[in-house]
N, C-alpha and C positions, 0 to 999 in steps of 0.2 A: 837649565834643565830641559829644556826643549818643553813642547806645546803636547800635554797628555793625550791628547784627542788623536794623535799620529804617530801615537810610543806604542807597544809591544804589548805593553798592561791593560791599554784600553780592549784591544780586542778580546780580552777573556772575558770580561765583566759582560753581563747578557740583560739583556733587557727585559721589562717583563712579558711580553711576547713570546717570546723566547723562552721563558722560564715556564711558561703555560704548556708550551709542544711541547717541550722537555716532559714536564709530567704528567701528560696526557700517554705518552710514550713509555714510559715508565709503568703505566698502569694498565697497555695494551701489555706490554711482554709480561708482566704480571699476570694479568687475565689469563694469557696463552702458556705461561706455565704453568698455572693452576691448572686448567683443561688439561695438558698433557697429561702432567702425574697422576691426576684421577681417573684419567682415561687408562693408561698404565697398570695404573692399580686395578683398578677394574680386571684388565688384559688378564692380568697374572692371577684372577683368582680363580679366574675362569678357568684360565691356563693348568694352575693347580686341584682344581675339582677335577679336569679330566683325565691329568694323569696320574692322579691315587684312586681314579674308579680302574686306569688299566692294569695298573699297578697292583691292586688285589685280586682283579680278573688274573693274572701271571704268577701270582705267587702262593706257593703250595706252604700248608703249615699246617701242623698236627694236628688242629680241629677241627681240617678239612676228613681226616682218617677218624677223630675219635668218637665212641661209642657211650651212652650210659647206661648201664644195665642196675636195673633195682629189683629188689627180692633176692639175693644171691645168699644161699644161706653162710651164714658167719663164720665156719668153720672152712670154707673155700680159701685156698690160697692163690695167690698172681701166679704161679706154678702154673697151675691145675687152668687156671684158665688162657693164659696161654698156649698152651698143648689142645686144648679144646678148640680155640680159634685158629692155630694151626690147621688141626685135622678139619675140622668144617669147612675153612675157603680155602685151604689147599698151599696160603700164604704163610709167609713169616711173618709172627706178629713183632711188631718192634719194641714194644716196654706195655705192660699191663702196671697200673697202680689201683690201689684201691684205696675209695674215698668212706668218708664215715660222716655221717650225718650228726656231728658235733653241739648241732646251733645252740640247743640249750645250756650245755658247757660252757661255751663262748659267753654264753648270756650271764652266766653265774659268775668270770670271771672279771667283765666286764661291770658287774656289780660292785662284786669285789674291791675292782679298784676304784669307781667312786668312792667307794669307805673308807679307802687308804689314805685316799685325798684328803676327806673331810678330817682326819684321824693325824693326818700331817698336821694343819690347819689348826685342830685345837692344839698339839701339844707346842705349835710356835704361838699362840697365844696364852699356852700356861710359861713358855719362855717370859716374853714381851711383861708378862705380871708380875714375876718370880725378878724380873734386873729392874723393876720401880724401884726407886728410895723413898716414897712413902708408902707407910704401913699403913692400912687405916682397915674398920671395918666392912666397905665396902670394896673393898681388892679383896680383903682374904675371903669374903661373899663369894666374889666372881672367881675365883681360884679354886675355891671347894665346888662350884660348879662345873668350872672346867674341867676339874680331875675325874667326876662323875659323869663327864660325857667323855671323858677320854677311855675310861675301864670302859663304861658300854661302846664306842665303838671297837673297842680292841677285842669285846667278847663278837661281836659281829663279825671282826674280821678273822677269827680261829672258829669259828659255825662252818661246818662242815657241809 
């Protein structure tokens, strides 16, 4: 078989000297990756910050044009006031809508539907009671109270 030391196989096998540069080298081009990518990353955020400051600087959008006018009396149409913004700057107005001060609506319906929730909630827990197979005093307890929070929340959620 011939003498290992001057065969083909020896020379792959690395000593531990060698095994040391090796990942010493491994750990420099490590290092310098790292540095690049966050260097990189960095680059591009910068990069990014400064062209969606141009980028808004250049780009026109409706709220560049729109207006909010309060105290308008109620019976004012988007008509009526287009035709007025017309004649006043001389311009074509592009679309007039009219907003309405809702919030306490919103806030009523938003109630609303926590109630619904809670009101979902008990009737899947007069479910959950009603498919037990034991009967016992203290289910039908908890069941006659569930059904009394279920009518009061349902008179809650028909309150107008």
């Amino acid at each position: 078989f011939g003498d290992a030391s001057h065969s083909g196989i020896s020379s792959l096998i690395l000593t531990h000297p060698e095994k040391n540069k090796l990942a010493v080298m491994y750990a420099y081009i490590d290092v310098i990756g790292t540095v690049f990518f966050t260097m990189a990353w960095l680059w591009l955020r910068s990069f990014e910050a400064k062209e969606s400051r141009v980028l808004n600087r250049s780009t026109v959008s409706a709220s560049d044009y729109t207006i909010r006018l309060t105290s308008v009396p109620e019976d004012t149409t988007e008509k009526e006031l287009a035709i007025h913004f017309a004649e006043t700057t001389g311009e074509a107005v592009a679309a007039v809508h009219l907003a309405f001060n809702n919030s306490k609506e919103i806030t009523m319906y938003v109630h609303r539907g926590k109630v619904m929730q809670q009101r979902y909630k008990c009737v899947q827990k007069i479910r959950y009671e009603k498919t037990m197979k034991k009967e016992n005093r203290g289910q039908r307890k908890r069941l006659k109270k569930l059904m009394r929070e279920r009518e009061d929340l349902t008179h809650l959620v028909r309150q107008k």
